[in-house]
N, CA and C atoms of all chains as a GROMACS GRO file, in nm:
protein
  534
    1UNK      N    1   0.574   1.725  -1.625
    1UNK     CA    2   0.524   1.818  -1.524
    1UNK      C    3   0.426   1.747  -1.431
    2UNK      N    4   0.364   1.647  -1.511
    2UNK     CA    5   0.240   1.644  -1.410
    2UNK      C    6   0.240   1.503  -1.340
    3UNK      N    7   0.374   1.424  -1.445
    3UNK     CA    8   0.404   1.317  -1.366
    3UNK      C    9   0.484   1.357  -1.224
    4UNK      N   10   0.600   1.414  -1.222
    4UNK     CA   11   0.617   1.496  -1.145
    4UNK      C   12   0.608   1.566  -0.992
    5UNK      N   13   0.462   1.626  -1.054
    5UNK     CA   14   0.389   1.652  -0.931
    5UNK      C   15   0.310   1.547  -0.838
    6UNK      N   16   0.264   1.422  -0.928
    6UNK     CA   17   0.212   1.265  -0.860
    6UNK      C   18   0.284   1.215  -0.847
    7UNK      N   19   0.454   1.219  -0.868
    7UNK     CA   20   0.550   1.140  -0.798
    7UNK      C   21   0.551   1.197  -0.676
    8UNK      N   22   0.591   1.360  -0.630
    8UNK     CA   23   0.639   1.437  -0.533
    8UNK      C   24   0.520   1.391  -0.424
    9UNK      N   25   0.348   1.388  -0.493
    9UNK     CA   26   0.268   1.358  -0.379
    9UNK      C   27   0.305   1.233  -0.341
   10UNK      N   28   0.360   1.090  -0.440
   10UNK     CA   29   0.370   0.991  -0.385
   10UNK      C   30   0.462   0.986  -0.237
   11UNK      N   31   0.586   1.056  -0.284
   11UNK     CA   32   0.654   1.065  -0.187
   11UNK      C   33   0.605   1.087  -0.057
   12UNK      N   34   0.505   1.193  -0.075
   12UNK     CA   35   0.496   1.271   0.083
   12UNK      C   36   0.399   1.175   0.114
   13UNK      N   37   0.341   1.107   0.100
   13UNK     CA   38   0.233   1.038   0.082
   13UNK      C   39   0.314   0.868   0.194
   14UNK      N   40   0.451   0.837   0.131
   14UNK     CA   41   0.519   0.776   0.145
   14UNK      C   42   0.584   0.831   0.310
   15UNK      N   43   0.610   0.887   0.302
   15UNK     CA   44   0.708   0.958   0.442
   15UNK      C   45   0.642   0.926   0.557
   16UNK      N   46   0.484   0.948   0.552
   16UNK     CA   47   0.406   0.912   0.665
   16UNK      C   48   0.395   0.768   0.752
   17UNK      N   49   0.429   0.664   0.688
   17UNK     CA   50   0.421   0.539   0.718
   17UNK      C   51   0.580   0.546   0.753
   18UNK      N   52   0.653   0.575   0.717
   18UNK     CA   53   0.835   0.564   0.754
   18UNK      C   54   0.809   0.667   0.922
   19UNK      N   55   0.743   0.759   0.899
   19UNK     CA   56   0.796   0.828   1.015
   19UNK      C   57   0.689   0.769   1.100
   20UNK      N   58   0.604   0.688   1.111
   20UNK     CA   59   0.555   0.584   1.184
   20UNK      C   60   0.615   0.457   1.259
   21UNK      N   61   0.717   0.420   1.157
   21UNK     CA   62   0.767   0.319   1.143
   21UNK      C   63   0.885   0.392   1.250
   22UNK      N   64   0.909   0.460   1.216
   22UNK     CA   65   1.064   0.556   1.312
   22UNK      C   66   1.038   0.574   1.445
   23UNK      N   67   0.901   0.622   1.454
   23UNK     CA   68   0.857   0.672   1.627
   23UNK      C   69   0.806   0.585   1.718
   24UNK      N   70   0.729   0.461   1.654
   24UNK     CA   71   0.678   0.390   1.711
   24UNK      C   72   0.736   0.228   1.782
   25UNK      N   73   0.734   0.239   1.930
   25UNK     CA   74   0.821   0.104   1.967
   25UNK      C   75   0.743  -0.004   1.961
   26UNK      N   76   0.594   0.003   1.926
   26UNK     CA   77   0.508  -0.105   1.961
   26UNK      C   78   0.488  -0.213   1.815
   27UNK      N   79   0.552  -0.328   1.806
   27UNK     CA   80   0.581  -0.392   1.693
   27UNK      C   81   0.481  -0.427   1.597
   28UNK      N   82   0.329  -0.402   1.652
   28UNK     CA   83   0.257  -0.461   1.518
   28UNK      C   84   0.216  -0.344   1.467
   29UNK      N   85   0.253  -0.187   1.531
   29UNK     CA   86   0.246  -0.083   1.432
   29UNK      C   87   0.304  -0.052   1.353
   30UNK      N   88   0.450  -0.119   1.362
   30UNK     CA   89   0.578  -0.101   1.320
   30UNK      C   90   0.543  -0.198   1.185
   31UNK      N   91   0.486  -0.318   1.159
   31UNK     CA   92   0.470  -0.385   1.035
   31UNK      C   93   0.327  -0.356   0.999
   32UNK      N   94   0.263  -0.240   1.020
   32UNK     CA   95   0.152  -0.179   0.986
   32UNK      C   96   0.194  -0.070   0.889
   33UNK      N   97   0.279   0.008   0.964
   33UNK     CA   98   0.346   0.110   0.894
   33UNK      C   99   0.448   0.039   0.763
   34UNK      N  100   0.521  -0.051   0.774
   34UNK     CA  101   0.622  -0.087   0.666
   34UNK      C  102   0.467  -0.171   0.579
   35UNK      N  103   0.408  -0.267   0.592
   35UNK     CA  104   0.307  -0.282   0.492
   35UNK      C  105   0.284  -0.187   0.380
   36UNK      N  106   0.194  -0.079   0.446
   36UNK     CA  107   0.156   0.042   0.393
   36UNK      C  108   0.289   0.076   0.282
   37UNK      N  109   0.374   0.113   0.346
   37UNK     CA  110   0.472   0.134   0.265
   37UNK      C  111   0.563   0.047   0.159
   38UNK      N  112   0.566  -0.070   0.166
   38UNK     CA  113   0.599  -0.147   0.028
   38UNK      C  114   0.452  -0.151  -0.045
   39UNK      N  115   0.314  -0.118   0.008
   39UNK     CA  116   0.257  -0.142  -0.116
   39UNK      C  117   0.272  -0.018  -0.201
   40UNK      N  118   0.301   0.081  -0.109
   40UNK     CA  119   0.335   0.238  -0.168
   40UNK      C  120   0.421   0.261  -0.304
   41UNK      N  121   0.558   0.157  -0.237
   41UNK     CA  122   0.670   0.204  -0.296
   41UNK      C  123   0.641   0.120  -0.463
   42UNK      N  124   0.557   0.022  -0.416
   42UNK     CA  125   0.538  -0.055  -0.563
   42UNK      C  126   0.423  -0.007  -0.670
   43UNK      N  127   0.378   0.011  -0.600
   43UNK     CA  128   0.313   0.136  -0.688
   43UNK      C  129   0.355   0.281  -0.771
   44UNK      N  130   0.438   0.303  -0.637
   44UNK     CA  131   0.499   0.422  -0.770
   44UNK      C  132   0.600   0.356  -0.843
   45UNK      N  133   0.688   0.239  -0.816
   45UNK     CA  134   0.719   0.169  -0.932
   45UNK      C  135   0.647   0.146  -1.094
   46UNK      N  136   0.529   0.073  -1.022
   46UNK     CA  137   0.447   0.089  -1.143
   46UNK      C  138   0.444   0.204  -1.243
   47UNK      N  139   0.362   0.314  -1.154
   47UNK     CA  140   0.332   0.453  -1.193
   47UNK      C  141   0.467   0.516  -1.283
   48UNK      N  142   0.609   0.465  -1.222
   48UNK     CA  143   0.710   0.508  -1.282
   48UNK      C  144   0.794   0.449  -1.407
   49UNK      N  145   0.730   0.325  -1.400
   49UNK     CA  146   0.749   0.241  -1.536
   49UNK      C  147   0.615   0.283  -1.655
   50UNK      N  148   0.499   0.285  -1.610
   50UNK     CA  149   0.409   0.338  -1.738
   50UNK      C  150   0.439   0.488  -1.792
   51UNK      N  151   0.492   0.538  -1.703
   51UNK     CA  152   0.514   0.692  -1.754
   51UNK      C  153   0.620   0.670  -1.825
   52UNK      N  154   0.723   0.624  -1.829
   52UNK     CA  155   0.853   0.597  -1.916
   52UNK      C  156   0.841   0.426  -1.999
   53UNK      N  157   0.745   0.415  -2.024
   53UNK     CA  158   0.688   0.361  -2.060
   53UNK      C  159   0.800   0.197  -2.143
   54UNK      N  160   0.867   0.189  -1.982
   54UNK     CA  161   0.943   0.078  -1.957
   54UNK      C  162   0.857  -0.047  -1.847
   55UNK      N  163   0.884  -0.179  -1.968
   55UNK     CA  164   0.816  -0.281  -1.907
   55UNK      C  165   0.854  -0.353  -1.843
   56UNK      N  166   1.030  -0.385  -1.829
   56UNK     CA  167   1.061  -0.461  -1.745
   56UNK      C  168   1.079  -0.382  -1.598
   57UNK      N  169   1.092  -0.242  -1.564
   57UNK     CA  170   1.036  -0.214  -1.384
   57UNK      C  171   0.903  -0.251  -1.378
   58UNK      N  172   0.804  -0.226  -1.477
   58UNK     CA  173   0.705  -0.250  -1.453
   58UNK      C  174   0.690  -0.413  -1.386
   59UNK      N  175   0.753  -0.510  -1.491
   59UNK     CA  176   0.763  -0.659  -1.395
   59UNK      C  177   0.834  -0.673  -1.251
   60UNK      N  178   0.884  -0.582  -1.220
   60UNK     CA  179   0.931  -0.557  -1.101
   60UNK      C  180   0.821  -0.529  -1.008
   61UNK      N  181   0.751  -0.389  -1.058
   61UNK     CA  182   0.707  -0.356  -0.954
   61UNK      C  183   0.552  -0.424  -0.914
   62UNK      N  184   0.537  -0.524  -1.031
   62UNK     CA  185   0.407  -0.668  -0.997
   62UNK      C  186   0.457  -0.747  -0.936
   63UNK      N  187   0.607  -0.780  -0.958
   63UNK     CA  188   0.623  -0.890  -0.849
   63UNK      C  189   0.639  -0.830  -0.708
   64UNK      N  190   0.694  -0.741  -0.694
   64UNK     CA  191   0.672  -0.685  -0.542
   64UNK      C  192   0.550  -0.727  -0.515
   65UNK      N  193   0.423  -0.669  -0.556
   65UNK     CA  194   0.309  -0.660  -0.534
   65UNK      C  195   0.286  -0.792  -0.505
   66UNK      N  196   0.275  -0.918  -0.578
   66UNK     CA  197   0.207  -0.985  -0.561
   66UNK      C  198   0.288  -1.122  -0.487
   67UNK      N  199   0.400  -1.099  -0.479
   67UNK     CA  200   0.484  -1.182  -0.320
   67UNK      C  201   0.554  -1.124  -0.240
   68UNK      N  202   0.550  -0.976  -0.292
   68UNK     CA  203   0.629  -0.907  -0.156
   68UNK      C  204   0.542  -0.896  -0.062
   69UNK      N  205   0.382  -0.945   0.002
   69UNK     CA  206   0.306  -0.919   0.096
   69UNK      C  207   0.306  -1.068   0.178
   70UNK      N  208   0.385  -1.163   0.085
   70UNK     CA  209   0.372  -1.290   0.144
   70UNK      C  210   0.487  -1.284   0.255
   71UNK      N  211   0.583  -1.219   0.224
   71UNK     CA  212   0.698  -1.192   0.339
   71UNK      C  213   0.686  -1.200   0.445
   72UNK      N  214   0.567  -1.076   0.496
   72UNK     CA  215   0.508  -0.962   0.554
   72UNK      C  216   0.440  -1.077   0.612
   73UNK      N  217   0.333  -1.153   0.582
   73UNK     CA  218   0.248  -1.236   0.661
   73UNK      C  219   0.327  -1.367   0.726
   74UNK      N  220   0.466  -1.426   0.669
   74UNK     CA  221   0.544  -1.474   0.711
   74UNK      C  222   0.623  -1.445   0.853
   75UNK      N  223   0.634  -1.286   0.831
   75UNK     CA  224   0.705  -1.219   0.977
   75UNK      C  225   0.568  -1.234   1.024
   76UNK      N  226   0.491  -1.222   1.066
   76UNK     CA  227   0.422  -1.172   1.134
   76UNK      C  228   0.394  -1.265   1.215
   77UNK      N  229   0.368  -1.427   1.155
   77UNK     CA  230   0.381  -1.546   1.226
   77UNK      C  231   0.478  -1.524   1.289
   78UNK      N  232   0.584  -1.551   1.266
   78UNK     CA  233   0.740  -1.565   1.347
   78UNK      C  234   0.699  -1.470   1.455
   79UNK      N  235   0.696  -1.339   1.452
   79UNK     CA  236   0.659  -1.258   1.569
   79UNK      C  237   0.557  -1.305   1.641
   80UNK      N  238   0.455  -1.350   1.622
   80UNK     CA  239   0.353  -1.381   1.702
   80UNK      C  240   0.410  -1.523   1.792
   81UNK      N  241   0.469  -1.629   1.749
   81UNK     CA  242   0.539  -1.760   1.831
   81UNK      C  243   0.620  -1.694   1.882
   82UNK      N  244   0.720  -1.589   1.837
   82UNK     CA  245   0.831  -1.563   1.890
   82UNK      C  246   0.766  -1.444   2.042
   83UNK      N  247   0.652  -1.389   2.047
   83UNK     CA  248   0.586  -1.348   2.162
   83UNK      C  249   0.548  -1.469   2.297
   84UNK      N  250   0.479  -1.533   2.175
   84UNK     CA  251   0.414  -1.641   2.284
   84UNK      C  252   0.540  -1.753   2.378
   85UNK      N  253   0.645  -1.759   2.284
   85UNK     CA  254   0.759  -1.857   2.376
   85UNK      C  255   0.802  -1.804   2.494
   86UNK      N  256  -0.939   1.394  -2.370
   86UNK     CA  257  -1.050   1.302  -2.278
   86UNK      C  258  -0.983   1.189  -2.167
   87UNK      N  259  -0.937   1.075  -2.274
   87UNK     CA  260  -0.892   0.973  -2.160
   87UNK      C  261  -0.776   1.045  -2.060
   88UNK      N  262  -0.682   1.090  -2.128
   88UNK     CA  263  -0.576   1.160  -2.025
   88UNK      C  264  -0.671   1.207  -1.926
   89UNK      N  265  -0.729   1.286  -1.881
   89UNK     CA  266  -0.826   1.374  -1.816
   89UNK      C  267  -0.855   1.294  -1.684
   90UNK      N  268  -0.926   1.163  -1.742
   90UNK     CA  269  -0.993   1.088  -1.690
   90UNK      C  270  -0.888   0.990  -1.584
   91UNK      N  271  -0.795   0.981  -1.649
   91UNK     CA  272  -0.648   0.884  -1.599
   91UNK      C  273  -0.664   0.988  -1.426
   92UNK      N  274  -0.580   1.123  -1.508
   92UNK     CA  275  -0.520   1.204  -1.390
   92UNK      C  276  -0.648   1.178  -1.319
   93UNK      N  277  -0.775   1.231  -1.318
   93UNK     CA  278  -0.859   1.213  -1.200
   93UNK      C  279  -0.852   1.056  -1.135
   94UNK      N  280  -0.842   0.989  -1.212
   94UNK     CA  281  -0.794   0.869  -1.142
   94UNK      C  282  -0.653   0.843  -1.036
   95UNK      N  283  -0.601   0.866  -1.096
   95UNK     CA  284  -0.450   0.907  -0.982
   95UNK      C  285  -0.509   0.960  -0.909
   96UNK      N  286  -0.541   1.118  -0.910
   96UNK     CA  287  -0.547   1.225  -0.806
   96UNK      C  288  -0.622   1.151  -0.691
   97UNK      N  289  -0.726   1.136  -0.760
   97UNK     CA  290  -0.860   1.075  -0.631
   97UNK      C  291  -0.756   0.938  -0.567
   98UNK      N  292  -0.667   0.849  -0.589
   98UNK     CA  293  -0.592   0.739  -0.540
   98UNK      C  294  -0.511   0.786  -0.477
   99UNK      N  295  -0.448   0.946  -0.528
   99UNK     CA  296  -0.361   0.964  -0.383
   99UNK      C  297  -0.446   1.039  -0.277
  100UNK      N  298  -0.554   1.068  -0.286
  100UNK     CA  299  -0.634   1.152  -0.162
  100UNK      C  300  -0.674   1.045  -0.090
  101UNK      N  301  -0.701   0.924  -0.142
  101UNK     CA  302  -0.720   0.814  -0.092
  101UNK      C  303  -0.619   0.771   0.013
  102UNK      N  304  -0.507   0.770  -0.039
  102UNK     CA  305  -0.363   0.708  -0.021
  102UNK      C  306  -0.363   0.817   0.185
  103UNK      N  307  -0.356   0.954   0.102
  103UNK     CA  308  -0.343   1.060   0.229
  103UNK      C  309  -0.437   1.012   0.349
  104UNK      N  310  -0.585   0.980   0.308
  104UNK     CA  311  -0.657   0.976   0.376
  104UNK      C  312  -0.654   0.846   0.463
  105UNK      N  313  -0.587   0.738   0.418
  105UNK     CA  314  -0.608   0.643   0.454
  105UNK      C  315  -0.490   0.598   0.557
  106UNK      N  316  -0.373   0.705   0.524
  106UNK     CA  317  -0.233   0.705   0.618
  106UNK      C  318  -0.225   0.785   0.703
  107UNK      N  319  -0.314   0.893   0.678
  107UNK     CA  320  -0.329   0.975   0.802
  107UNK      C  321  -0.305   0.954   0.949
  108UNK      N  322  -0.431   0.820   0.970
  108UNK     CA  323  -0.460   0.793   1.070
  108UNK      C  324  -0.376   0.703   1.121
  109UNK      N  325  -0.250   0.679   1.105
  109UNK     CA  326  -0.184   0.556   1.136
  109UNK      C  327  -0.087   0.715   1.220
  110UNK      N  328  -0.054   0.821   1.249
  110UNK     CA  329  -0.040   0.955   1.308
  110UNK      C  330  -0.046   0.901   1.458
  111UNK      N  331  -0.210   0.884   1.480
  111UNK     CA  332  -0.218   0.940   1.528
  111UNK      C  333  -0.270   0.805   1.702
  112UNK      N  334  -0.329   0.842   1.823
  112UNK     CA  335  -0.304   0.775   1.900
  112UNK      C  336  -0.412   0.663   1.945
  113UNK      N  337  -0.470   0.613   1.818
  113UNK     CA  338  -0.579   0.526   1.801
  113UNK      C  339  -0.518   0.387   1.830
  114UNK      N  340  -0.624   0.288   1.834
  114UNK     CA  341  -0.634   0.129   1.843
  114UNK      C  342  -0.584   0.080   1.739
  115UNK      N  343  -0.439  -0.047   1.738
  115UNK     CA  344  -0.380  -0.076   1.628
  115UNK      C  345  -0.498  -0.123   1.528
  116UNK      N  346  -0.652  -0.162   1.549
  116UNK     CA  347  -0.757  -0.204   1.461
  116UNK      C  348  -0.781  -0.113   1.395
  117UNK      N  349  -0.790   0.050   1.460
  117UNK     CA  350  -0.837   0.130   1.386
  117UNK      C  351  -0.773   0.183   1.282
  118UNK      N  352  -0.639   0.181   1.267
  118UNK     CA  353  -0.549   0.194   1.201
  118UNK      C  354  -0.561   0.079   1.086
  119UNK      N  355  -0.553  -0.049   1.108
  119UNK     CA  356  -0.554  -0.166   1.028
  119UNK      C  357  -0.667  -0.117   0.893
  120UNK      N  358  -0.795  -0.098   0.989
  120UNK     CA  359  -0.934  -0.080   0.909
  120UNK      C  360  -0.925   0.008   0.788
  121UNK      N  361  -0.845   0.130   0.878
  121UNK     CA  362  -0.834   0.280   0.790
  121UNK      C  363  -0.711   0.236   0.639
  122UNK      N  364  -0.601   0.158   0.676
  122UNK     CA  365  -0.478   0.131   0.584
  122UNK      C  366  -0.560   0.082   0.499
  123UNK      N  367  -0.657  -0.058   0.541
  123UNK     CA  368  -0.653  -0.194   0.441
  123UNK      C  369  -0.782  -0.157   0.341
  124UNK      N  370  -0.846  -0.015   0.373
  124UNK     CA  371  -0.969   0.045   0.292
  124UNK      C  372  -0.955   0.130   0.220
  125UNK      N  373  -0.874   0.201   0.275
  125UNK     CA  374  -0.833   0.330   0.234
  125UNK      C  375  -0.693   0.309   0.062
  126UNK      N  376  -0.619   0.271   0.109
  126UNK     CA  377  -0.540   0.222   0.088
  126UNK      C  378  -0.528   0.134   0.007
  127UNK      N  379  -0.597   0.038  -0.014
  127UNK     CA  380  -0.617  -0.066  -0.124
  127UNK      C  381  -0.733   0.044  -0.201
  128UNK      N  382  -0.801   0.083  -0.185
  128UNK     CA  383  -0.880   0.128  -0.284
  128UNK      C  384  -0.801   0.269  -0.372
  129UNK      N  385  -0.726   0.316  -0.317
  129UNK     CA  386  -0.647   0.417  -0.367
  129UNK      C  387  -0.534   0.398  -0.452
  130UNK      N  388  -0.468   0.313  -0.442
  130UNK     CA  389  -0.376   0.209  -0.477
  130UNK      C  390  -0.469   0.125  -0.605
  131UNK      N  391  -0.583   0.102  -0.611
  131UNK     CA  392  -0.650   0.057  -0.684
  131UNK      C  393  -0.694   0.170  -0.848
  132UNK      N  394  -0.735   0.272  -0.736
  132UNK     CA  395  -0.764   0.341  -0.846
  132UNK      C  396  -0.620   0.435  -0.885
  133UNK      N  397  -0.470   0.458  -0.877
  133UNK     CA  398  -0.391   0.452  -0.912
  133UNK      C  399  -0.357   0.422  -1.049
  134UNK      N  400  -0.374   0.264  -1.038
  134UNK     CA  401  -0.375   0.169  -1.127
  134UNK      C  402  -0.445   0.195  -1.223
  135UNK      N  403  -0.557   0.180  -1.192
  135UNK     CA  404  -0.685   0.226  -1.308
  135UNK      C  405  -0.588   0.285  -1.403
  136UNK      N  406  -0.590   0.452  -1.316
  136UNK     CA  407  -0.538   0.553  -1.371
  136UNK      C  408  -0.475   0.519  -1.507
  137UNK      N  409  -0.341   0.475  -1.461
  137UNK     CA  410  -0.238   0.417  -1.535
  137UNK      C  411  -0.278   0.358  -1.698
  138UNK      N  412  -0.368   0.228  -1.630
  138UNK     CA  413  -0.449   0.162  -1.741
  138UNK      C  414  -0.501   0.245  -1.847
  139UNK      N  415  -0.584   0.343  -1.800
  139UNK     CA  416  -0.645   0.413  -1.903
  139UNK      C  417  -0.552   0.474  -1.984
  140UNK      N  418  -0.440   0.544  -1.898
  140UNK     CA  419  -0.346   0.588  -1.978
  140UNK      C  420  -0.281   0.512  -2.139
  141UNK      N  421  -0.214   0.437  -2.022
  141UNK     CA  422  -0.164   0.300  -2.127
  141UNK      C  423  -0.220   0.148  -2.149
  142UNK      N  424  -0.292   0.157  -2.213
  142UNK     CA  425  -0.383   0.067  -2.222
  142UNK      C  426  -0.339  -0.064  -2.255
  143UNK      N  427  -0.165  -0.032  -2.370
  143UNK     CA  428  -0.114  -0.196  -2.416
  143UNK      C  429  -0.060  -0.227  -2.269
  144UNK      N  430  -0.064  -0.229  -2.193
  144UNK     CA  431  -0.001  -0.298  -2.081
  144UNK      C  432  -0.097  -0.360  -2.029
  145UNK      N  433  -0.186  -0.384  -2.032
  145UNK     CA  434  -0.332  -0.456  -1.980
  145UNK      C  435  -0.278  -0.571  -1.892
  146UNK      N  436  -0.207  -0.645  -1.935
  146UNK     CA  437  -0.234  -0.756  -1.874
  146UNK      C  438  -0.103  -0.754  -1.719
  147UNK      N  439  -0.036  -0.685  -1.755
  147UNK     CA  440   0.084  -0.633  -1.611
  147UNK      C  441  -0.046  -0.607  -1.528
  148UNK      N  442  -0.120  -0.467  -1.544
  148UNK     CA  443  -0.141  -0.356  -1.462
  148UNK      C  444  -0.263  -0.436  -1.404
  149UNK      N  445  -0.364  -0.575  -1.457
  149UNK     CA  446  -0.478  -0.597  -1.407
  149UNK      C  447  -0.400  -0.734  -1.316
  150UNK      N  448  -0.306  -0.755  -1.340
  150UNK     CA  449  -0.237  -0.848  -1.259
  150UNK      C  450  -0.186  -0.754  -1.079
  151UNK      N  451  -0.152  -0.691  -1.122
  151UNK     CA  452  -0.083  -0.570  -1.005
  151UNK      C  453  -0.220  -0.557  -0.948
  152UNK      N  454  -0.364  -0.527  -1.010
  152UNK     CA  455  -0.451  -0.485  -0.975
  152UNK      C  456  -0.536  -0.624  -0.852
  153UNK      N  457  -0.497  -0.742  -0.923
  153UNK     CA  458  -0.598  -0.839  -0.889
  153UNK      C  459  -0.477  -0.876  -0.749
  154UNK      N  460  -0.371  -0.861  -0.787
  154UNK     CA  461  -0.249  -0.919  -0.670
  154UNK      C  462  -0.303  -0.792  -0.488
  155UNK      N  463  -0.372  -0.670  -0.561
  155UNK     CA  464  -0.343  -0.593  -0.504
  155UNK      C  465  -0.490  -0.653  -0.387
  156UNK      N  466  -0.618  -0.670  -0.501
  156UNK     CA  467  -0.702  -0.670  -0.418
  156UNK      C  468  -0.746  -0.807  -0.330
  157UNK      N  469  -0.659  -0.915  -0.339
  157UNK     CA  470  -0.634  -1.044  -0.233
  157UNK      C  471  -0.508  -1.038  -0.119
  158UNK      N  472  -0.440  -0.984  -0.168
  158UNK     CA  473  -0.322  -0.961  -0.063
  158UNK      C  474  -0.352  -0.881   0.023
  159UNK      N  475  -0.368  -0.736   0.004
  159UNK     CA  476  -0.398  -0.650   0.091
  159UNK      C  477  -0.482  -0.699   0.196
  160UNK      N  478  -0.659  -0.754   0.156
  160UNK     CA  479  -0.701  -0.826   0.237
  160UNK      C  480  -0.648  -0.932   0.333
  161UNK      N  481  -0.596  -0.993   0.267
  161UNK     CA  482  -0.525  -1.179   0.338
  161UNK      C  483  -0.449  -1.067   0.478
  162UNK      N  484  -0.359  -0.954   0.415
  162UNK     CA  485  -0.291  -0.951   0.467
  162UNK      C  486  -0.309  -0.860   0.606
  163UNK      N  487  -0.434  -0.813   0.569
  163UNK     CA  488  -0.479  -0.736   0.685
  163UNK      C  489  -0.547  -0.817   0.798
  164UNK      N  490  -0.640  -0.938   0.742
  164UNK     CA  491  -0.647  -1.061   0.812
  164UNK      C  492  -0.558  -1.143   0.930
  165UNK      N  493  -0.413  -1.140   0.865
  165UNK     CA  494  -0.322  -1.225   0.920
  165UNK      C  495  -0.304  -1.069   1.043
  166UNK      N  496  -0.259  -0.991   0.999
  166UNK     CA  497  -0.227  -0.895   1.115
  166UNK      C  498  -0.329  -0.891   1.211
  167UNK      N  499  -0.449  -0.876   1.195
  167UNK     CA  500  -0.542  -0.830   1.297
  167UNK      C  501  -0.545  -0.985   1.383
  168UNK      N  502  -0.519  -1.094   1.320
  168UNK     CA  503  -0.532  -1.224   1.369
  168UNK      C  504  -0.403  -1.227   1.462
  169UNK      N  505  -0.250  -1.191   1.411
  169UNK     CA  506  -0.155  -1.234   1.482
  169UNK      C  507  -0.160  -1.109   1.619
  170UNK      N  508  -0.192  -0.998   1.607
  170UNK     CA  509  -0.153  -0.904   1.682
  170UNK      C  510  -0.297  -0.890   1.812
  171UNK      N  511  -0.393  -0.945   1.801
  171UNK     CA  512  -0.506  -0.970   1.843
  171UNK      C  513  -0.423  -1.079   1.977
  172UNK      N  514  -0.352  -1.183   1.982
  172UNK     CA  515  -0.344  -1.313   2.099
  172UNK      C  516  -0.284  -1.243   2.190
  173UNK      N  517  -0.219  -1.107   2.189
  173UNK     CA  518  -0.169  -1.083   2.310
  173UNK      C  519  -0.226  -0.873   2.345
  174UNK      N  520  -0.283  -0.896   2.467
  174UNK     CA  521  -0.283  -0.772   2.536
  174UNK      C  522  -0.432  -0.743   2.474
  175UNK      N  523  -0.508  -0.644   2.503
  175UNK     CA  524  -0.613  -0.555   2.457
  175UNK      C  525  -0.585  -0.391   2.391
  176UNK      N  526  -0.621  -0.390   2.274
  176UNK     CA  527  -0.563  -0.259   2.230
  176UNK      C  528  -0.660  -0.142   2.186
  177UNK      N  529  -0.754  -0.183   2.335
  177UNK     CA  530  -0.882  -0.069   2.318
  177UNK      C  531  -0.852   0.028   2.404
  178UNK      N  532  -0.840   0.170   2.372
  178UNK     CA  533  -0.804   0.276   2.364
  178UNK      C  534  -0.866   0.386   2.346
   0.00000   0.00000   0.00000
């Protein structure tokens, strides 16, 4: 029940950065908004592996965390040269 | 008791979470937005975690890893944005 109800908030919680990501044409809001949202989504990974109290999503949802942000700072270079050329 | 203590931990991480995405809505300076995500947001996300921890405590060493990944990245990464998106245009508003 009450996991549940902190998944459903994750979600809505989640939607806000997507429908950011949807409306907005200006590109460094656009990887402002998707940021926000993979650290989101790995989190309720987490949250959804301790409640079912399965450890290998849980290794999933640490490795997101802790190189899925290296991606993210990777694009962001590329976009920034790829402005300036 | 600890259950108790967990959920208030979640709860307060997603009011965090709300509070801190809010403002990305709405028609502010991409900084102000940055400031609001990388505070708001890592600390909510932080105490999430907690949450969790207290819950399930044999997982210690996943959840303080997720925790420590959470609180250098987020930073670095709010760094690199405000740095890359900063060389072109003024986004005072």
């Amino acid at each position: 029940m009450m996991l549940n109800l902190v998944l459903i908030a994750m979600i809505l919680a989640m939607l806000i950065p997507m429908y950011e990501a949807w409306q907005d044409d200006d590109i460094w809001q656009k990887m402002l908004a998707f940021a926000s949202f993979a650290t989101k989504t790995s989190i309720m990974i987490l949250v959804v592996s301790v409640f079912r109290d399965d450890w290998m999503i849980g290794v999933v949802g640490v490795i997101i965390l802790s190189v899925g942000n290296a991606g993210l700072m990777l694009l962001a270079h590329v976009i920034k040269r790829m402005n300036e050329v | 008791m600890i259950d108790f203590f967990s959920y208030i931990c979640i709860s307060l991480g997603l009011f965090f979470w709300f509070w801190g995405t809010f403002p990305l809505l709405g028609k502010r300076s991409l900084l102000f937005k940055l400031h609001s995500l990388s505070v708001a947001d890592t600390l909510g996300s932080m105490s999430i975690i907690i949450g969790l921890l207290l819950k399930i405590p044999s997982r210690w060493p996943l959840l303080i890893l997720a925790l420590i990944s959470l609180a250098i990245w987020n930073t670095v990464l709010g760094y690199v944005l405000a740095y890359c998106s900063s060389s072109e245009g003024n986004y005072e508003r």
